[in-house]
Structure formats: structure tokens, C-alpha cells
C-alpha positions as CSV (number, residue, x, y, z in Angstrom):
1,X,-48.5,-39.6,81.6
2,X,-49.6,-39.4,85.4
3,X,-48.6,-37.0,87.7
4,X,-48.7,-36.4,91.7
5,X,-51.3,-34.8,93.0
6,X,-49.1,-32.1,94.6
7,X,-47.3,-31.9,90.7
8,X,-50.9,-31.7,89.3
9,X,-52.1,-29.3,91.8
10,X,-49.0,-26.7,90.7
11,X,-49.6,-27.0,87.1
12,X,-53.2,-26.4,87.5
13,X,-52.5,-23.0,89.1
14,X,-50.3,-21.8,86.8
15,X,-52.5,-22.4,84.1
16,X,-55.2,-20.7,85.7
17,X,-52.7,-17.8,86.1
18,X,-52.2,-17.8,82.7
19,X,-56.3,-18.3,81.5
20,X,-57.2,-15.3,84.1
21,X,-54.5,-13.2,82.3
22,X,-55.8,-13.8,78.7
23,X,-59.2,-13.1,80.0
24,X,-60.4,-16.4,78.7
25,X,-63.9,-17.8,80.6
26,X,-63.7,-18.9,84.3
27,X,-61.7,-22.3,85.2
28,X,-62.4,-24.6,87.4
29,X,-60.7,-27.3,88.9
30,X,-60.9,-30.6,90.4
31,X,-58.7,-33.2,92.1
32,X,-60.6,-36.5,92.2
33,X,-59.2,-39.7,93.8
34,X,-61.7,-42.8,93.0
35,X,-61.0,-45.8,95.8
36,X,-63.3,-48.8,96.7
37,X,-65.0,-48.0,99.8
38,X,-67.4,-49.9,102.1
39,X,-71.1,-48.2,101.2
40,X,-74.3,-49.6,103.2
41,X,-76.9,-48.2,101.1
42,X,-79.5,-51.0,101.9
43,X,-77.9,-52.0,105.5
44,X,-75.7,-54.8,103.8
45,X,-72.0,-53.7,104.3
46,X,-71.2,-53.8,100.3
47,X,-67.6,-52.9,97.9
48,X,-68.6,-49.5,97.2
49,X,-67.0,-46.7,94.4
50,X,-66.0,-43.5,95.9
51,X,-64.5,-40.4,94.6
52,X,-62.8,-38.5,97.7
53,X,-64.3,-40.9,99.9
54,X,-67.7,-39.7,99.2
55,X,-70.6,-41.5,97.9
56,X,-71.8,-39.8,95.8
57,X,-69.5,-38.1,94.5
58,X,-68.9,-34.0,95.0
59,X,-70.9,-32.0,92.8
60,X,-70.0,-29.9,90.2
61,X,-71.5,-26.6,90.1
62,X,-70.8,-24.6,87.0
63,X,-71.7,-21.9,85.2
64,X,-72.2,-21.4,81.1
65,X,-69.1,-21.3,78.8
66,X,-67.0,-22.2,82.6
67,X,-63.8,-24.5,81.7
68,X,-63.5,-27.8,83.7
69,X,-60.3,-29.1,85.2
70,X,-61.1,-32.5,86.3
71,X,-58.0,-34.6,87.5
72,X,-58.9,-38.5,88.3
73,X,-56.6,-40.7,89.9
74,X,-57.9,-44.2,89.4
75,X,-57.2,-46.1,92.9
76,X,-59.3,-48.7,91.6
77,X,-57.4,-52.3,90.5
78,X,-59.2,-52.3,87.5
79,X,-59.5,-49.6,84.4
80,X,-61.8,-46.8,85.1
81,X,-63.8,-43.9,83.3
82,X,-66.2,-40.9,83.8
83,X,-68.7,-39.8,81.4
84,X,-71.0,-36.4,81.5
85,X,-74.5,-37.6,81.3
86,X,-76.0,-34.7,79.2
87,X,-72.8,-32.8,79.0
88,X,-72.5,-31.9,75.5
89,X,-68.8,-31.6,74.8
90,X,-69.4,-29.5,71.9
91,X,-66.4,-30.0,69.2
92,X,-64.9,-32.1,72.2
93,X,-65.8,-35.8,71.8
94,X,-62.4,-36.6,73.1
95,X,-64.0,-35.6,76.9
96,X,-66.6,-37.8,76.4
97,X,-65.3,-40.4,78.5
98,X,-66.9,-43.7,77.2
99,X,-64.7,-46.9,75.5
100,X,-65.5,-45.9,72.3
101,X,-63.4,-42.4,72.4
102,X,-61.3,-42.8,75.6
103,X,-59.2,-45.1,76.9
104,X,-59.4,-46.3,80.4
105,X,-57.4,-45.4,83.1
106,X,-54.9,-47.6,84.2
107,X,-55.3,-48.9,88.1
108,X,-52.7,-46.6,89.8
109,X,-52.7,-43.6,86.9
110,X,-54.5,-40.6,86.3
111,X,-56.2,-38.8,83.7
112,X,-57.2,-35.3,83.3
113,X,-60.7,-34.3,81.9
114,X,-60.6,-30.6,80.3
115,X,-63.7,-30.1,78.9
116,X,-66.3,-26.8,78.4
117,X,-69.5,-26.2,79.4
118,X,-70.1,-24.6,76.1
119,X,-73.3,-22.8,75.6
120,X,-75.5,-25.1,77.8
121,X,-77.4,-25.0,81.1
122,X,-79.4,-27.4,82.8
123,X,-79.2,-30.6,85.4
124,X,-77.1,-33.6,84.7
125,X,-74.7,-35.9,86.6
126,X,-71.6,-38.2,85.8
127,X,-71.4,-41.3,86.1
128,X,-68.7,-44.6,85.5
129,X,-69.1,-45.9,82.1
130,X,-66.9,-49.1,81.9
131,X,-67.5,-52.6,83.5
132,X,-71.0,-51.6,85.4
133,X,-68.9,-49.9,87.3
134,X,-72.4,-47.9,87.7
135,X,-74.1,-50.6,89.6
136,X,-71.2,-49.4,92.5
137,X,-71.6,-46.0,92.6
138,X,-69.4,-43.2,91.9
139,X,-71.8,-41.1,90.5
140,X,-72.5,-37.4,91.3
141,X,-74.7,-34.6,90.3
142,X,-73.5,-31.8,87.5
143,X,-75.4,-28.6,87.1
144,X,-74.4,-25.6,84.6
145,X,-76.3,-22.1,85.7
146,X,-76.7,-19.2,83.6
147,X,-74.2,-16.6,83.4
148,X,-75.2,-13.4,85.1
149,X,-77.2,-11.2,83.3
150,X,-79.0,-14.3,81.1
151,X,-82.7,-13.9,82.6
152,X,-84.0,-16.9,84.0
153,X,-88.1,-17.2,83.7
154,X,-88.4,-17.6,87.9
155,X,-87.1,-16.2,91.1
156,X,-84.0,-17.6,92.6
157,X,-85.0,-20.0,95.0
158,X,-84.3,-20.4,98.6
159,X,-82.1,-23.3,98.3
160,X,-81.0,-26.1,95.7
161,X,-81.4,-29.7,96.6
162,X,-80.0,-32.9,94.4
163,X,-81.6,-35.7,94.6
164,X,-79.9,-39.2,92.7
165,X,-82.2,-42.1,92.9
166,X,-82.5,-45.5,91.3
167,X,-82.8,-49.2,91.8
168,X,-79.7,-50.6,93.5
169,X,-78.5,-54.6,94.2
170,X,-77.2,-55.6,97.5
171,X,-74.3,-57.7,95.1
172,X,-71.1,-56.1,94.2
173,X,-71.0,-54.5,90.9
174,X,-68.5,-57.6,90.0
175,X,-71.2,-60.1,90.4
176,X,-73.5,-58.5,89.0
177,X,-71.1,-58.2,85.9
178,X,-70.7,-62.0,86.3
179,X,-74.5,-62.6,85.6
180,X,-74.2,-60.4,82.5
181,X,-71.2,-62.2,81.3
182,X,-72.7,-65.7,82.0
183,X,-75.4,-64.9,79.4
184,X,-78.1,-64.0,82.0
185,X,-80.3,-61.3,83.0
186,X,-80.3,-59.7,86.1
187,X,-82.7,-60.1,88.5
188,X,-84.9,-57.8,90.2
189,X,-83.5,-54.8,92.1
190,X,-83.4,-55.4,95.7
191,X,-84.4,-51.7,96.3
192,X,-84.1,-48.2,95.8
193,X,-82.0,-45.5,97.5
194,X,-82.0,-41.3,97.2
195,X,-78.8,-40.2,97.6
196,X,-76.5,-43.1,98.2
197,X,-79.1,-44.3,101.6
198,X,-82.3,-46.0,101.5
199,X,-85.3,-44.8,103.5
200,X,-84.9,-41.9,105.8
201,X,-81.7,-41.3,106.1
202,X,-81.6,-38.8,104.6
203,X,-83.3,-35.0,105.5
204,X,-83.8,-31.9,103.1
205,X,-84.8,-28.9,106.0
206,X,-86.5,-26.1,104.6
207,X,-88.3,-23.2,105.8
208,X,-91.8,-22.0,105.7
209,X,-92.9,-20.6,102.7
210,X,-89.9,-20.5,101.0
211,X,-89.5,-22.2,97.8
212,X,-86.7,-24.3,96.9
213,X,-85.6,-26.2,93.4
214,X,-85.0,-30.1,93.2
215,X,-82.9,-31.6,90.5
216,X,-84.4,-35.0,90.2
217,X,-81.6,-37.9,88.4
218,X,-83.1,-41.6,88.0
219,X,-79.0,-43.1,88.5
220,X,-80.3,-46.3,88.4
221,X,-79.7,-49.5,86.2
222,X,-82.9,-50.9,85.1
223,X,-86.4,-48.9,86.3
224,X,-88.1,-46.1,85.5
225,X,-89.5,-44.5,89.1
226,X,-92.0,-41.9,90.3
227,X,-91.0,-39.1,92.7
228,X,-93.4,-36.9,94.7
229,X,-93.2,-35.2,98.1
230,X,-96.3,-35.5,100.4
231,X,-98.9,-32.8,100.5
232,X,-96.8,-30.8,97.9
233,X,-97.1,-29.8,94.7
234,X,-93.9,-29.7,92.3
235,X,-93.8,-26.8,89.7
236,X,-91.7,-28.1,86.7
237,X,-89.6,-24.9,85.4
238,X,-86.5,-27.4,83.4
239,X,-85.9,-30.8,81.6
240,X,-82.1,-31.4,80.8
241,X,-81.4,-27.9,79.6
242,X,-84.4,-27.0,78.5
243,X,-86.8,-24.4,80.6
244,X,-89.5,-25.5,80.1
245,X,-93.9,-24.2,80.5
246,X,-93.9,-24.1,84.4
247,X,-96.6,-26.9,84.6
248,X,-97.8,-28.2,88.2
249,X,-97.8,-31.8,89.4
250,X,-98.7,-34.0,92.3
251,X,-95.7,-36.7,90.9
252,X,-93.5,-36.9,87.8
253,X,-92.0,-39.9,86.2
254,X,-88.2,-39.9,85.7
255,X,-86.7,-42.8,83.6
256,X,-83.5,-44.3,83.3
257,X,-80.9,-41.5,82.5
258,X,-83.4,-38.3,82.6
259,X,-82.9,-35.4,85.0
260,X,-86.0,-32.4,86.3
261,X,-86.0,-29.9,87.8
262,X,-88.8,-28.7,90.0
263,X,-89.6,-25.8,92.4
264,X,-91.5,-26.8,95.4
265,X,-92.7,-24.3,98.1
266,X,-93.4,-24.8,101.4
267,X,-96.7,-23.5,102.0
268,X,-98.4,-26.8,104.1
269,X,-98.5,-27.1,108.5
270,X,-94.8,-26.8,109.7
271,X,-93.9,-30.7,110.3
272,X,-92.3,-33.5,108.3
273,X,-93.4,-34.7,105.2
274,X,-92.2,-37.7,102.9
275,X,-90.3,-37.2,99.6
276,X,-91.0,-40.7,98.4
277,X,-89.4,-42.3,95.2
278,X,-91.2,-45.9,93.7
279,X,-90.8,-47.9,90.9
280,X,-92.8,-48.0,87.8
281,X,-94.0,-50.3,85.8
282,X,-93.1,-53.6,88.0
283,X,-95.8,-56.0,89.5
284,X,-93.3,-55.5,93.0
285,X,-93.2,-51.7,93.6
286,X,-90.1,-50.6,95.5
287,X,-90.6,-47.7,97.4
288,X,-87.8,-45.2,99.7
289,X,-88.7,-42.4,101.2
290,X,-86.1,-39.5,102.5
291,X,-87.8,-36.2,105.1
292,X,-89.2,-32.9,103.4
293,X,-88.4,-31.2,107.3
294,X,-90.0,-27.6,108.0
295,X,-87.3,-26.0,110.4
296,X,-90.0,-25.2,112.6
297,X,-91.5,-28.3,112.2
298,X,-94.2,-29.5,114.6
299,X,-94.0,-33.2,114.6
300,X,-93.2,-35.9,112.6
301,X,-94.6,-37.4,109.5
302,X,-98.6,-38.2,109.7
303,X,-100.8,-39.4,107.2
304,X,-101.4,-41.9,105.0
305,X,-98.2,-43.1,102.8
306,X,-98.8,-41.5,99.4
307,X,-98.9,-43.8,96.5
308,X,-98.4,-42.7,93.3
309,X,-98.9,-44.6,89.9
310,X,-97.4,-48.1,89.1
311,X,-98.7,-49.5,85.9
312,X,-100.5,-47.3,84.1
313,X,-98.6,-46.6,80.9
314,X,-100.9,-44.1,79.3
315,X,-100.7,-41.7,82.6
316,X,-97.2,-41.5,82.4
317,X,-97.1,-41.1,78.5
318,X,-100.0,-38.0,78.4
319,X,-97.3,-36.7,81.1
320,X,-94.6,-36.6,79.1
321,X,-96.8,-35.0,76.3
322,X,-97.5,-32.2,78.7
323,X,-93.9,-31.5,78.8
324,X,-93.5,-27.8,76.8
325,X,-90.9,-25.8,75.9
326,X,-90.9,-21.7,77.4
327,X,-90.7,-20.3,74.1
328,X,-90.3,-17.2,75.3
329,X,-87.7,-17.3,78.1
330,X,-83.6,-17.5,77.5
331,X,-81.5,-20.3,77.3
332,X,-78.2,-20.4,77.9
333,X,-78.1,-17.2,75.5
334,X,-79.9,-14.0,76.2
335,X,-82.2,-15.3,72.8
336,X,-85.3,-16.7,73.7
337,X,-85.9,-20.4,73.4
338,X,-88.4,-20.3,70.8
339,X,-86.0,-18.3,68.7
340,X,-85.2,-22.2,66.9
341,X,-88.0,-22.9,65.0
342,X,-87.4,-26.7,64.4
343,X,-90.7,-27.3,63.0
344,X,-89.8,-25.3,60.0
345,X,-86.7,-27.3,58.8
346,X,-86.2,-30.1,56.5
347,X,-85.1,-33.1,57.2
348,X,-82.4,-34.9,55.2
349,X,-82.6,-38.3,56.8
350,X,-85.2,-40.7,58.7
351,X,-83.3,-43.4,60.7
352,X,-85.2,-46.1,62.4
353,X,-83.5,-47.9,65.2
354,X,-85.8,-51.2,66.7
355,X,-84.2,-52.7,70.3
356,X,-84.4,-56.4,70.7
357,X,-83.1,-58.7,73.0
358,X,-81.6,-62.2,71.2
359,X,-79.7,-64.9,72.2
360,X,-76.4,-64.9,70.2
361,X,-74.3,-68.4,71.2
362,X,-76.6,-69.5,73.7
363,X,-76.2,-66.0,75.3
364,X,-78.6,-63.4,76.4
365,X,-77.8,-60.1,74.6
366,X,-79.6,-56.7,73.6
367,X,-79.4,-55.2,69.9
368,X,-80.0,-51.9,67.7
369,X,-81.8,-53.0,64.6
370,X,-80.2,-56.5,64.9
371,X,-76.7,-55.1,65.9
372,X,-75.4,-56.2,69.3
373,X,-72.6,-53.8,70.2
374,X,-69.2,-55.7,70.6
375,X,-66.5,-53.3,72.2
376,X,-63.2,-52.9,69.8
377,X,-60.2,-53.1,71.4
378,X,-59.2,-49.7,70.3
379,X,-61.2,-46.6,71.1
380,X,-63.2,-46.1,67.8
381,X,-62.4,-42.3,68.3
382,X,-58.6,-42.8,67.9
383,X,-59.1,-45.6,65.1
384,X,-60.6,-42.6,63.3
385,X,-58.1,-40.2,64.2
386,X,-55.0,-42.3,63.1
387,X,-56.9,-44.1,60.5
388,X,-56.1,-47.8,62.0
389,X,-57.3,-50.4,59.7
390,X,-59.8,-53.5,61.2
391,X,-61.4,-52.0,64.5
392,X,-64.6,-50.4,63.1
393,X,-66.6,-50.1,59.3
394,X,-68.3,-47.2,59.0
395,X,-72.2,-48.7,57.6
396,X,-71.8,-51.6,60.4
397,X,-75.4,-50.6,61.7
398,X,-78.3,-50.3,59.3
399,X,-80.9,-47.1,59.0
400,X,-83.9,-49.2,59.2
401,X,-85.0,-52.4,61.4
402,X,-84.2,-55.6,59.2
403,X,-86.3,-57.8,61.4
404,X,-83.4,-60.4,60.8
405,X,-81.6,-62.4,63.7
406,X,-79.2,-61.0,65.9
407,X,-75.1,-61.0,66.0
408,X,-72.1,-59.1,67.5
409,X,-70.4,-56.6,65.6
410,X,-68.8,-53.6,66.1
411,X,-71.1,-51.2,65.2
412,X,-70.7,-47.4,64.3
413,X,-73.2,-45.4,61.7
414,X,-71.6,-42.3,59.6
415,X,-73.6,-39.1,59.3
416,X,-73.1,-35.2,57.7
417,X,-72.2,-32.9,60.2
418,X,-75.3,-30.0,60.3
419,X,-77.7,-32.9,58.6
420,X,-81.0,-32.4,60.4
421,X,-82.0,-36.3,61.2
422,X,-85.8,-37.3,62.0
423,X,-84.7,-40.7,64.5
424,X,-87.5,-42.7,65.4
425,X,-87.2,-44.9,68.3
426,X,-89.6,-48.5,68.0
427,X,-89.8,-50.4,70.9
428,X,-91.2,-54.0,70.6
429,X,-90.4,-55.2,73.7
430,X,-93.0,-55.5,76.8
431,X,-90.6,-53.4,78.7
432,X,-89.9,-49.1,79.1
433,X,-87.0,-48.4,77.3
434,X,-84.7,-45.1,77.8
435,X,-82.1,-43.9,75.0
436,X,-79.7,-41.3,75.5
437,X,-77.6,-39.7,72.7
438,X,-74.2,-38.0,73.8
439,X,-73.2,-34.6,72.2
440,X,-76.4,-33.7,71.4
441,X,-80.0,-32.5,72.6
442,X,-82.9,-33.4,70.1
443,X,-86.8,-32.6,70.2
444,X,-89.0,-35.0,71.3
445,X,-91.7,-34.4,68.7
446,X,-93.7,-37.1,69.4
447,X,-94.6,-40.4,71.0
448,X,-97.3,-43.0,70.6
449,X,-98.6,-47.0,71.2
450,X,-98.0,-48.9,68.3
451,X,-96.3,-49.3,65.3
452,X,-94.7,-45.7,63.6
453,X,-95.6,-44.9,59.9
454,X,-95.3,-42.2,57.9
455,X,-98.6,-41.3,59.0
456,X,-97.6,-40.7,62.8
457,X,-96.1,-37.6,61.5
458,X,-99.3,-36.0,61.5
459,X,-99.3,-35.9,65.5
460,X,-95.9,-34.3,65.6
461,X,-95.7,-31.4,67.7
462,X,-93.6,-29.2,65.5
463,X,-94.0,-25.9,67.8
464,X,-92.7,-26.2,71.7
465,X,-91.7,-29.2,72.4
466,X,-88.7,-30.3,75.0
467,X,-85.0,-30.7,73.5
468,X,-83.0,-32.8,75.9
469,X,-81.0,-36.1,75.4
470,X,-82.3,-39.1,77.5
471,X,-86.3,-40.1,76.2
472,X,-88.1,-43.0,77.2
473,X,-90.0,-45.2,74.4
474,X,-92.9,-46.9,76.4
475,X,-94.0,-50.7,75.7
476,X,-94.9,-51.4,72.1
477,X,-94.4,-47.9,71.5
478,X,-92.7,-45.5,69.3
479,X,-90.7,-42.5,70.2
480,X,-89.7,-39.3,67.6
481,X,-87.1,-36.7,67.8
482,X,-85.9,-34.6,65.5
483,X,-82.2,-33.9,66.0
484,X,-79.4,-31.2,64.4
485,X,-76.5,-32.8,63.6
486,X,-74.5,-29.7,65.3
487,X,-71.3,-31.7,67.2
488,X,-68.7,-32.9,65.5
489,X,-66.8,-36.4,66.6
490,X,-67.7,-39.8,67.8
491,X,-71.2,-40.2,70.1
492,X,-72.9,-43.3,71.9
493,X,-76.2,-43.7,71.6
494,X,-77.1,-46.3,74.2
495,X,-80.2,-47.8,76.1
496,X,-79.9,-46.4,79.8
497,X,-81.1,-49.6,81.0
498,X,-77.7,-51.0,82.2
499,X,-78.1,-54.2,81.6
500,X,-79.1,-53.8,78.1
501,X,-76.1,-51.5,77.1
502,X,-73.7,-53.5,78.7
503,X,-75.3,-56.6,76.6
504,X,-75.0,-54.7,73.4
505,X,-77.7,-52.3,72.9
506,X,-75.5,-48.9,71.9
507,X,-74.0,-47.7,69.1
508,X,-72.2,-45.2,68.0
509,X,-72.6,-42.5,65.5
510,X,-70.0,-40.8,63.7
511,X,-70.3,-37.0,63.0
512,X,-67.9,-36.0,60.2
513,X,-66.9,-33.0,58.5
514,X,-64.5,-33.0,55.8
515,X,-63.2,-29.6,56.9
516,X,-60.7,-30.4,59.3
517,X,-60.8,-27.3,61.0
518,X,-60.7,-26.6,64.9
519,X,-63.8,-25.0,64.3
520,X,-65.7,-28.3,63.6
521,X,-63.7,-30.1,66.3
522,X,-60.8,-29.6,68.8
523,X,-57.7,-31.2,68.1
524,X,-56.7,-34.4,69.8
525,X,-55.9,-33.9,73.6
526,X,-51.7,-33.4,74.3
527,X,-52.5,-35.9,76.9
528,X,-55.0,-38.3,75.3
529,X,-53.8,-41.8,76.6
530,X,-53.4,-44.8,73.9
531,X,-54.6,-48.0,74.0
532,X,-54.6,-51.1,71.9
533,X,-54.0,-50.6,68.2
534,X,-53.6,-46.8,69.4
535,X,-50.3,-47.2,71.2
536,X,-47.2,-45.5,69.7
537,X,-49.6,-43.4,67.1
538,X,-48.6,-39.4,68.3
């Protein structure tokens, strides 16, 4: 049921009265209206998604265990939704805000998010899931600090910058969603932009040997890119939640979906310097650039433009190998990192899962182990909770790659809540791919050319690696990651390519426990909206 934002605004306090007086952790709370807006992010005038006439969206800043209040009024004239990229929703699926455990909301209604950022810290952003709303905007960054008194393994630095960067067309998001429909791929990106603007429009002022932290977000829809800032080096010190060996780099790769952060100081001749973002892996390379400005800069930006890498695939993969985990420094808990010995446990279940891109009735479409992803009308959440007959069979998706044809179906794989899955990631294609896993963070224990076998195990690293949840599986490549099933409810896994998941390659994974209890998993939401074979089920 919706609610004026005057109405909403009341409630909201009076709950927050009522949390502060039961001494329950921190609220916070948010009044979001999402309109169409005219955005020129590549100097065409273009149908833009806003949220408070801003694009990007605000930011939300948030601290560990805070309760979020989000309240979204959907000015749109179609249905809309907002998912947490990285946001783990622990025993809270119901906030995950994609088709298959929300419904949409209505053109004209609202719907309020409440959802906790349980036992996590770490760089992410939101994002529109439905109808590539994505490839419009209304996107924003979402970071979780730690709670005072939870050490964090580097000073605090002198400011905090965002940056969200990706591809973007100069078409509407509705004709881009045409192409899709029609069977089509889509072409390639007319360019990239940092921050909702394309080159130079934006400026990040600092001062002169200060150091500051960047939260790096590839938003786009179908590149991986390189970042760098000229003359500067870029300290790593966290990867999605996960602090991480404070290695040094000239550049860093960020694919589809992934988030960095880095701590870059500003130790070079006071003047401007580039912060420049290009594609990889594409015979064009894109480039924009924003202004790294010393506030007692000297002059502009001299120099040579700094290139970075474009092809090479094994640069970027003995990269991502570099990446290690701090054993020794907190996470969200005062425990240090390396406290989780995953190397040491068993696991109960290897699932293989091989992308593809068929043609199913003359159509261009994308699949998971022969499985092209075919939204129900229902919410495959609710069909679970209310048992509805004939929107979803458990088993739809197979473990293993069948190396069959492709077709549509509806597809959602069961699994033991607190199994301990090894998931290996095979990539055929001549294309980077990027998979992201909601409601969970896995380690990334290992990734190679080639085809897996049992015999790739042997180059595991079963010691320090990263846990986070986007991972990128490179050309003819396989990626591993071993993964606690810790989170009860229903979870996408999805390509991060845009195009691909909106062409069917996703699925979703159900996480059951036969307990019942709201310590497995929250109860369904008083105000959870219903939706095809949902309606009239309370």
C-alpha cells in the first residue's frame, strides 16, 4: 500500500523513536523519488533515470549492523526496482530487489526497502534491475564503514571520493531494450563516462600530500575498463568487503559489477593531472578522462596522455592473482580476517556452470549450462513462500555443462543451507565474462586459460585469497571460488554483462533450510507487494 511522502516521512520518525528507545542499532532513512529526467552524459540531450533529480543517485553512507529505511516512489510510467550490488541481505532475500523475489513497483506507487547492513563493510552501489533500466541510469554508490572501535589496517584518509564508470549509449534505455527484444546484440558502446559526464567535467581537488581513498564501480553494461590517475600510484587497501594486502599499482582493471578501493596520495608538482578510465579488451578503446586538481595547483594538465593496457589478457589475469587477503587485519568484526580458514574445509558439492550464447527461435540469447533464463510471472521468492504450483521446478538448471542446445526455461537450482560449494565458472566464449552472486561473498581460489579439471585444483590458493561477489572469468578461461552457503532465501546469480543477463544468462539459487525459524531467515515483509499468481495470498 503507498503512502504520501509527508505520511511516510511521520511514520518513519516515529519508528525511529521507537528503535532509539529499545536501543536497537542506528536507523537510517531515505525518501527517494525516481522521475525521467533529461541527462547529457555524452553531449546528446538523452531520457535520463533520476532519483531526487540527481544523476547519480545520492549516496548512501552507512555504517556496520546500521538499519536502512529506503522509501521509493516510482514516478516512472513503467514498473521499477532497486537492487544492492554486493549488499548481502543476510536472512533478508525479500530486500533483494530483483524480479525473482520482488515485485515491481507500480508507475505512481511506492515501496519501502528495510533492509540491514548486517555484519559487512566494504564498497558497493545500487542499481535498477528491471527492463535495462540500467542502460538509463539511476544508479548510486553504497558504502558500509566500520563501527567505531573495529581497527581498520590504514590511517583515515583526507577525503573519500566515488567514482562510477562504464560504457554508456547515446540511445534511450527503451531502444536499446528494443534491440535486445528483436533478437539482436547490441552494438558497441558509444563511450564511457565517470560519474554521470564524459571527459572533464568532472574535478576531484585535493591537497598536497594528503592522501585520499577512491571507490572505483565499473556501472556499465558490457566492458571491462582500466582506471589510473597520471603520475600516481594507487595503493589497493579493499575489494568488495574484503581488506585486502595493501599492494601498489600504476592501473587496475575493474570489470563489469566489481568495486576497489584505493588510497592515492598526492605527493607529485602541484598542477592537474588526469584520472583516466579506458576500455579493455576491444580493438576500439574508449577512453574519458575526469581532473586529479592539487588546490594549489600550478597549471593545467601536461604530459603525454597515459595509456594503459588494452588487450593483453594475461596482464590483467596475473593482476587479479595478486589480489590478497590482510589476514591479519579486522573485518567488519574486531576478528581478524584470516580468522576463516577456508582452505581447511570440505566441500560437499562441485557445480560447474558454462555461458553460451544460442539462438533459440531465430533469436539471439545467452545461457547457464544450456538454460536461458525466462522470467516467471510471479516472483520465484513468493511462489516459494506460498507454495504456488507451475511458476518454477526446483532442478530446472543442471550442476554440470551438458554441452547440448539451448532453450528457455525458468530456471532455479536448490542447495543446503551451510553446504560449502566449490563453483567453477568456464567460459568458452572469446569474450570477458563477469558473474556476480547476491547474498553471498565467496573466495576466488583460482583462475586459469583453458579448460578446468580436477587437476586445476592443485593451483588453488587455499590460504589468502579475496572473498567478494562479482569475479571475472577471462576468454577461454576458467574461474573457481569456493563459497559457504551462509544466507538463507532466493539469490540471482547473473552475468554482469547487461546484455547477456537480460538475454537469459542468470539463474537463481535457492538456499533452504528446513527449520523455519527467523533465525535462518526473516519473515515475509508486512508490506511485501503481490504480483501475478501472488495476488490475494497474505
Amino acid at each position: 500500500m503507498g503512502c504520501s511522502m509527508r505520511v511516510c516521512s511521520v511514520l518513519f520518525f516515529v519508528v525511529l523513536l521507537m528503535a532509539c528507545a529499545r536501543g536497537e542499532d542506528p536507523y537510517r532513512f531515505y525518501t527517494w523519488n525516481v522521475t525521467y529526467g533529461d541527462i547529457y552524459p555524452l553531449g546528446v540531450k538523452q531520457q535520463g533515470i533520476l532519483i531526487n533529480w540527481q544523476f547519480p543517485g545520492p549516496k548512501i553512507e552507512a555504517v556496520t549492523n546500521d538499519n536502512l529505511i529506503i522509501n521509493v516512489f516510482n514516478s516512472l510510467d513503467e514498473p521499477f526496482l532497486l537492487s544492492w550490488n554486493g549488499v548481502l541481505q543476510r536472512r533478508n532475500s525479500w530486500q533483494d530487489g530483483v524480479y525473482g523475489t520482488n515485485c515491481p513497483i507500480p508507475p505512481g506507487q511506492n515501496f519501502t526497502y528495510v533492509l540491514q547492513v548486517k555484519d559487512q563493510i566494504g564498497s558497493y552501489f545500487y542499481y535498477p534491475s528491471l527492463a535495462f533500466h540500467k542502460a538509463a541510469g539511476g544508479y548510486g554508490g553504497f558504502q558500509i564503514a566500520s563501527r567505531p572501535g573495529i581497527p581498520v589496517p590504514f590511517p583515515p584518509p583526507a577525503g573519500d571520493f566515488t567514482i562510477l564508470a562504464g560504457d554508456w549509449y547515446k540511445r534511450n534505455h527503451t531502444d536499446l531494450r528494443a534491440i535486445l527484444d528483436g533478437g539482436s546484440d547490441l552494438p558497441f558502446p558509444d563511450g564511457l563516462i565517470i560519474n554521470g559526464r564524459g571527459s572533464n567535467a568532472y574535478t576531484f581537488t585535493v591537497d598536497q600530500g594528503k592522501t585520499y581513498r577512491f571507490r572505483i564501480s565499473n556501472v556499465g553494461l558490457t566492458t571491462s575498463i582500466n582506471f589510473r590517475i597520471q603520475g600516481h600510484k594507487m595503493t589497493i587497501v579493499e575489494v568488495e568487503g574484503t581488506h585486502t594486502l595493501q599492494n601498489i599499482y600504476d592501473s587496475l582493471d575493474v570489470h563489469l559489477g566489481q568495486t576497489y578501493s584505493v588510497l592515492v596520495t598526492a605527493d607529485q608538482p602541484p598542477q592537474d593531472y588526469l584520472i583516466v578510465v579506458t576500455t579493455r579488451f576491444t580493438s576500439q578503446v574508449l577512453n574519458a578522462t575526469s581532473i586529479f586538481r592539487y588546490s594549489n595547483s600550478g597549471g593545467s594538465v601536461t604530459g603525454l596522455f597515459p595509456w594503459g593496457p588494452t588487450i593483453q589478457v594475461d596482464w590483467s589475469l596475473n593482476q587479479a592473482r595478486s589480489l590478497r587477503r590482510n589476514l591479519t587485519a579486522s573485518g567488519p568484526r574486531p576478528n581478524p580476517q584470516g580468522s576463516y580458514h577456508y582452505g581447511l574445509i570440505n566441500t560437499t558439492r562441485t557445480i560447474r556452470l558454462q555461458n553460451s550464447g544460442p539462438v533459440i527461435n531465430g533469436k539471439q540469447r545467452y545461457a547457464v549450462n544450456s538454460v536461458s533464463f525466462i522470467p516467471a510471472d510471479t516472483p520465484l521468492k513468493l511462489a516459494d513462500y506460498y507454495k504456488i504450483q507451475g511458476v518454477f521446478s526446483l532442478g530446472s538448471i543442471p550442476d554440470n555443462p551438458t554441452g547440448g542446445g539451448g532453450y528457455l526455461q525458468t530456471s532455479v537450482m536448490e542447495a543446503d543451507f551451510r553446504a560449502f560449494l566449490e563453483v567453477v565458472f568456464e567460459n568458452t566464449e572469446d569474450t570477458v565474462e563477469s558473474w556476480h552472486i547476491d547474498g553471498h561473498s565467496f573466495f576466488v581460489v583460482g583462475m586459469d586459460g583453458g579448460q578446468w579439471s580436477q587437476a586445476s585444483r592443485l593451483s588453488y590458493n587455499l590460504r589468502d585469497t579475496v572473498s567478494r561477489s562479482t569475479v571475472q572469468v577471462y576468454p577461454k578461461s576458467w574461474t573457481a571460488l569456493y563459497m559457504p552457503l551462509d544466507n538463507v532465501g532466493m539469490w540471482n546469480v547473473r552475468s554482469e554483462n547487461w546484455a547477456h543477463q537480460y538475454l537469459g544468462q542468470q539463474f537463481y539459487l535457492r538456499v533452504y533450510s528446513p527449520a523455519n525459524s527467523w533465525r535462518d531467515e526473516y519473515p515475509i515483509p508486512s508490506n511485501a507487494l503481490r504480483c501475478g499468481k501472488a495476488v490475494g495470498h497474505y
